[in-house]
N, C-alpha and C positions, 0 to 999 in steps of 0.2 A: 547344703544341697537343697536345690528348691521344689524337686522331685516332679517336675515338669516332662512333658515326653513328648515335647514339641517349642521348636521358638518361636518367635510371632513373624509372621509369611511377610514378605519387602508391602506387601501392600497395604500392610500400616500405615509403616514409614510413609508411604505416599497418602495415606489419611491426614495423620501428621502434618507434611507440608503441606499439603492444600486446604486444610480446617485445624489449624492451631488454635481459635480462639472456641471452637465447639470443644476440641478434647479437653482444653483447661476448664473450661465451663463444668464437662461430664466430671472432671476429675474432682470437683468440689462436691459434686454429688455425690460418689463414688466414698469421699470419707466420709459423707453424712450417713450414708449406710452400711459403712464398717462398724461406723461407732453403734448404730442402728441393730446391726448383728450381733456382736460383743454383749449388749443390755439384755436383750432378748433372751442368749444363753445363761445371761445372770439369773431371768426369769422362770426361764424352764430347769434350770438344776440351781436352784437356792438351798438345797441343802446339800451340794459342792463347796464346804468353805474353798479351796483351791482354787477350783475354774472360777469362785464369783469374786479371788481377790484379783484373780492375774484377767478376770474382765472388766474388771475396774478400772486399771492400768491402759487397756488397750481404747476403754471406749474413751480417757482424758486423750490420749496420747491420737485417737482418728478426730476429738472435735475440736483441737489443736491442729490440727492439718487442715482441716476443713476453714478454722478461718486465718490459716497462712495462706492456702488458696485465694480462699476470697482476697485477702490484701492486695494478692497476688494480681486476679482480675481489676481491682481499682485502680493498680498501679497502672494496670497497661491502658485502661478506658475500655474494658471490655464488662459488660451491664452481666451482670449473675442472674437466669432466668430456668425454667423449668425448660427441662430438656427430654424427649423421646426416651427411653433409658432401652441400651443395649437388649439383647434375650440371654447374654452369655448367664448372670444372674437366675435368673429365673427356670433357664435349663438345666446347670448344675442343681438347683434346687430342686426338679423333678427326680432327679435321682435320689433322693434322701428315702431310705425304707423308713417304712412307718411304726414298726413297732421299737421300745426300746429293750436293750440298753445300744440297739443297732441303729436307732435315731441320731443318738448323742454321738455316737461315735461319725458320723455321715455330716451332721453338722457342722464337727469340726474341721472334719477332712475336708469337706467343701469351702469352711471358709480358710482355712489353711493354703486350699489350691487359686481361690482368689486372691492372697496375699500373695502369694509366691508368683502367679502371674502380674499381678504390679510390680512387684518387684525388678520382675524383667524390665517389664515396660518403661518403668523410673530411669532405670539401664542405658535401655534404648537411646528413652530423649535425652539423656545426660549425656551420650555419645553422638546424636545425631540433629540435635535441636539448632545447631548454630547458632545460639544466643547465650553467651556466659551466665547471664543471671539467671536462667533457667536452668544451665548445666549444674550451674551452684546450686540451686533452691530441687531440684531432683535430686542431685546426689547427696543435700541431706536427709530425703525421705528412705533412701534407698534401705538403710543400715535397716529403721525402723520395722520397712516392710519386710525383711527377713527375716527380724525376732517374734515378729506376730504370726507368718508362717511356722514358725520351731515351736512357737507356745501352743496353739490349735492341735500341731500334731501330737506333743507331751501330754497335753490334756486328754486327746482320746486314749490315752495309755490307762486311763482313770476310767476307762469302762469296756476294756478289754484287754486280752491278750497282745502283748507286742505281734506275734505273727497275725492275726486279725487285723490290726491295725496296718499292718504292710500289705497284707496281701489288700485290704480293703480302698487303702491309697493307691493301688499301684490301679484296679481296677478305673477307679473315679480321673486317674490322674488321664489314664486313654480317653474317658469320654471327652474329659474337658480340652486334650488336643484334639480329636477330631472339631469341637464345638469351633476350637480358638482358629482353625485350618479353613473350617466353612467360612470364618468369618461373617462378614455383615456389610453393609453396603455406607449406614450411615457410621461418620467417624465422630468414635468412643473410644473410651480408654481399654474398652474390654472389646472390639470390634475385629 
């Protein structure tokens, strides 16, 4: 379950269509700062042996994606460039309290809720992309994107209460559908 409390509005899909080569572009980006996230946590809880093995794992496993991407982009002739980056990011990240062990726990859970929203999205284009090798190359990300959501969420177990950690998902999981509902104008994976 990817603890989601909203699916992505049809006017993706029409981001999607009408800027494919912006979303794949974002999308490369997108696991430059998965794996970006994952290191991060390694750095603010080092003395987690757990969360610094199983982010070890996650940050090989986003910069393995990031240059299947990029191959991705060569393949089709589309140039890999710096892109506006979405607010979905940055707004989930306002929500993060500041003191811990309620930090670590919000961390997780946000980057938990941006895995689990890829996930969908992977979904999405792999049912709706009309192009098989893309249907292919999503639907091998898909799997992954859901074990990175499960591990995010297992991890914040490692500084709190299971009921803390539910109720504290279930809270961040609303903001981030209303977030994914407003959407955005420019088309991103997280838009």
């Amino acid at each position: 379950m990817l603890h989601l409390k909203a699916t992505s509005p049809e006017r993706w899909l029409h981001q999607v269509r009408d800027h494919l080569d912006e979303i794949l572009i974002d999308h490369a980006h997108c696991e430059k700062k998965a794996a970006g996230t994952a290191m991060n946590l390694m750095f603010a809880y080092v003395e987690n042996e757990q969360l610094c093995r199983d982010m070890t794992e996650i940050v090989k496993e986003e910069l393995d994606h990031f240059h299947l991407v990029i191959e991705l982009l060569k393949g089709r002739g589309i140039r890999f460039r710096r892109l506006k980056p979405s607010a979905y990011g940055r707004r989930l990240n306002e929500l993060i309290r500041k003191m811990e062990p309620q930090r670590a726990v919000d961390r997780l859970l946000v980057a938990a809720l941006i895995e689990a929203r890829s996930c969908e999205r992977f979904d999405l284009l792999r049912q709706h992309v009309g192009d098989p090798q893309l249907a292919d190359f999503y639907d091998s990300l898909f799997e992954t994107e859901a074990r990175h959501h499960s591990t995010y969420i297992r991890l914040a177990h490692l500084f709190t209460t299971v009921e803390n950690v539910e109720e504290r998902l279930d809270e961040l999981a609303e903001a981030e559908a209303r977030i994914i509902m407003e959407g955005e104008v420019m088309p991103r994976m997280h838009s």
